[in-house]
C-alpha positions, 0 to 999 in steps of 0.5 A, spaced: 544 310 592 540 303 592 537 300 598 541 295 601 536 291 605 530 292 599 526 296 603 522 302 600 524 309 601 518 310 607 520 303 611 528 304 610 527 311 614 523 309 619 528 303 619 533 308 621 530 311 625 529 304 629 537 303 629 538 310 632 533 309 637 537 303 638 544 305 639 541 311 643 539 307 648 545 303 649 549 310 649 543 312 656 544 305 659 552 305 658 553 304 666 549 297 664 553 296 658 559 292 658 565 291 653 567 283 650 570 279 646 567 273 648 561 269 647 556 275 651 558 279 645 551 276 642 546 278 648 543 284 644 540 278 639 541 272 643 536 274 647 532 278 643 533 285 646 528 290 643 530 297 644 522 300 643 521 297 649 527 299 653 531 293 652 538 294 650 544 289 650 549 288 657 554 285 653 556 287 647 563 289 642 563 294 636 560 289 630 555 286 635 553 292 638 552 295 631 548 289 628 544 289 634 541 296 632 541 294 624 537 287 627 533 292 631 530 296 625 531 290 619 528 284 624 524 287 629 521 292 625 521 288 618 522 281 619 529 281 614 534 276 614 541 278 616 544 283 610 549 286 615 554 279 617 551 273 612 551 270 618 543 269 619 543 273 625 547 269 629 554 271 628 559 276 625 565 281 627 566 288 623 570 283 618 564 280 615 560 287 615 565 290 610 563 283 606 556 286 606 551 292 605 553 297 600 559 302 600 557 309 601 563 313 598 563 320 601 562 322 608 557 327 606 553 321 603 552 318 610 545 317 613 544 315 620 544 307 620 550 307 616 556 305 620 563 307 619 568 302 618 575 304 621 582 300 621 586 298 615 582 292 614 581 285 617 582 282 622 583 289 626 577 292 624 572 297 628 565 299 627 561 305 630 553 306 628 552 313 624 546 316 629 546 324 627 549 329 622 551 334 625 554 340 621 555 336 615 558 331 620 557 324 621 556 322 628 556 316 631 555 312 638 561 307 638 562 301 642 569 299 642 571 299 651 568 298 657 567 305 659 564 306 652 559 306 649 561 313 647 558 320 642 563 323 637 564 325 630 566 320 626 572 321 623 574 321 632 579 316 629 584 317 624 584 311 621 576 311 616 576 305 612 569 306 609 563 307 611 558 302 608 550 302 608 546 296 610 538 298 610 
C-alpha cells in the first residue's frame, strides 16, 4: 500500500511508533483525561502536547484524540502538514478524517497508526487509533467518554465503517 503522508518505509515506522506512544499515554493517564465536544477538545494540539515528554492531552474527543496522536508522529516527529483533517491542524471531527488518508480494505491489513472509523457515515461517526495487532486483530485505544479512554478489539462495536490510514 502507498504512503499517505510521503514518508519512507523507515520514518513511516518510527512514526507509528510515535502515535502508539501517544495513544498509550493517554490511555495510562485516562484519571487526567476528560471527554468533550467543546472547544477543549483541541488541548492536545493547541498547546502542543508532546507525548516523548509525557505531556498528553486533558481534553479531548475521539477525532481530536486521534489527530493529536497522528499530529504526535507526522509534526513533532516530521514537521508535515495536516494529511488526517485538511484542516492545517487546527480542526476537524471523524467526518473530515474519512476525507483524508487512504482506505485500508481489510482489517488484516491494518497497522498501528491506522485508525478505525465506525457508524454509517457523517455526522454521527467515531474513530479510534489502531495501536496493537493481536492474534491477527486489530486493537485500538478509543476515546469516545468520559470514563475512557478504553483498550479493545477493533471490531468492539458492530457498526465499522472503514479503516483509513493517514501516515
Amino acid at each position: 500500500m502507498p504512503s499517505a503522508s510521503g514518508l519512507s518505509r523507515d520514518q513511516r515506522i518510527r512514526c507509528r511508533d510515535r502515535v502508539v506512544q501517544a495513544a498509550r499515554l493517554t490511555l495510562a493517564n485516562k484519571a487526567h483525561t476528560h471527554y468533550t465536544e467543546g472547544a477543549q477538545r483541541w488541548d492536545g494540539v493547541t498547546n502542543r502536547r508532546d507525548a516523548a515528554i509525557g505531556q498528553f492531552p486533558e481534553y479531548s474527543d475521539c477525532s481530536s484524540f486521534a489527530t493529536w496522536c497522528l499530529w504526535n508522529g507526522l509534526v513533532l516527529r516530521f514537521g508535515l502538514g495536516d494529511v488526517v483533517n485538511g484542516a492545517g491542524w487546527t480542526g476537524g471531527y471523524t467526518g473530515t478524517m474519512l476525507l483524508h488518508g487512504l482506505p485500508v480494505r481489510y482489517p488484516s491489513n491494518a497497522l498501528p497508526g491506522d485508525c478505525v472509523i465506525y457508524g454509517s457515515g457523517p455526522p454521527g461517526v467515531h474513530c479510534a487509533v489502531v495501536v496493537d495487532i493481536v492474534n491477527g486483530i486489530p486493537m485500538v485505544i478509543s476515546h469516545g467518554s468520559e470514563p475512557g479512554p478504553f483498550y479493545l478489539a477493533y471490531d468492539y462495536r458492530s457498526d465499522v465503517l472503514q479503516i483509513r490510514r493517514y501516515i
